[in-house]
C-alpha positions in Angstrom: 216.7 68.7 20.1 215.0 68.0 23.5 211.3 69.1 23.6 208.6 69.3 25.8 204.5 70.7 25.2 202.0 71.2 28.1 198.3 72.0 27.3 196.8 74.2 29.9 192.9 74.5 30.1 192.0 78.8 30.0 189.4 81.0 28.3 192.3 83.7 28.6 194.6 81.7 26.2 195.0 84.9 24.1 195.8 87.1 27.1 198.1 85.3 28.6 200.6 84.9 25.4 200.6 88.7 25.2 201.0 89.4 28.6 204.3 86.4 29.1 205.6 88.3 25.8 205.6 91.8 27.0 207.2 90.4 30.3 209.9 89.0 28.5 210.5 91.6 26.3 210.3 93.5 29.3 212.8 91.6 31.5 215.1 91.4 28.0 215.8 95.1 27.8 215.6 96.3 31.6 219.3 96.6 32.1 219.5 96.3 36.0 217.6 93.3 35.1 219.9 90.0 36.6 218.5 86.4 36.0 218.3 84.6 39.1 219.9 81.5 39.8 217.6 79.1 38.9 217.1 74.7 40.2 220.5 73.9 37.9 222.7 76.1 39.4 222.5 78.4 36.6 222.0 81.2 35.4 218.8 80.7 32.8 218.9 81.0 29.1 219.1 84.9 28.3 216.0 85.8 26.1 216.8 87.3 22.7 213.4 88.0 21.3 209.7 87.6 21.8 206.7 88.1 19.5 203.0 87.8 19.8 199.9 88.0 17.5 196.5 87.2 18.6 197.0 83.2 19.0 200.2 83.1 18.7 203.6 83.6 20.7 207.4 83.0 20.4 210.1 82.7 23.2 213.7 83.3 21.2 216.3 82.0 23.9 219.9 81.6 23.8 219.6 78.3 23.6 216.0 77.5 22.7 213.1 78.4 22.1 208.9 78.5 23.3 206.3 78.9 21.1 202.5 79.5 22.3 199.1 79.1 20.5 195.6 79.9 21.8 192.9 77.9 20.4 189.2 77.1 22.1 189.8 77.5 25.9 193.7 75.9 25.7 196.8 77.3 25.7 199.0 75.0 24.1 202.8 75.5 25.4 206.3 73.9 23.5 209.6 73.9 24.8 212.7 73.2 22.9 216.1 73.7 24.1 219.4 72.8 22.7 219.8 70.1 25.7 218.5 68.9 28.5 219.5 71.0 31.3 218.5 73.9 29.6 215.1 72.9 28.4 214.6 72.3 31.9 214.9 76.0 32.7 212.8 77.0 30.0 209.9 75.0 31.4 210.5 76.3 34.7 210.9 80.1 33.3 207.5 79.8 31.4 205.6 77.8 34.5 206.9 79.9 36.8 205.4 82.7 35.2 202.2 81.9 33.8 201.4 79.8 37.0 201.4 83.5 38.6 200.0 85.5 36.0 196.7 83.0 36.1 197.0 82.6 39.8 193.2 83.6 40.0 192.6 81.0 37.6 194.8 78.5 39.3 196.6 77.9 36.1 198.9 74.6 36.0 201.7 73.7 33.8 202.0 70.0 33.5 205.1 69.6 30.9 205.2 66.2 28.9 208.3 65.1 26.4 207.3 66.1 23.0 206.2 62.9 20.7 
């Protein structure tokens, strides 16, 4: 299974997992909600669940997953997707978003393959 981490630097680690949850869960049960068309060509994966704690965050997709862990001023991201393409759109789902929620911050993702 294809996967990919990125460690971004943040103090807000914490507040940013609950806040990307939410906005999934969010964007998972607004009904006139449509996914945009996203680099591929398609349509990203649909997203089935998402949980947060205080550290910790989970991404259920269709067709993969991203789980999210807040330790001493990092936010530690991992991507894994059933193939290529679509972990891909995962990465670009979940950097798209935080990128703007920590806009202030100037948050960057910087995805690397998993080891």
């Amino acid at each position: 299974m294809p996967a990919a981490e990125a460690r971004v630097p943040t103090e807000n680690a914490s507040r940013y997992i609950t806040r990307l949850c939410q906005h999934a869960d969010k964007m998972r049960s607004h009904l006139g909600h449509r996914p945009r068309i996203h680099a591929g060509g398609g349509a990203p994966p649909e997203i089935l669940r998402a949980e947060s704690s205080d550290d910790r965050g989970t991404l259920v997709l269709s067709r993969g997953q991203c789980t999210m862990q807040a330790a001493d001023g990092v936010l530690t991201l991992r991507a894994e997707a059933d193939d290529p393409d679509t972990l891909a759109s995962i990465q670009e789902l979940v950097a798209a978003r935080l990128e703007k929620f920590g806009r202030r911050e100037r948050l960057t993702v910087a995805w690397q393959p998993a080891g």
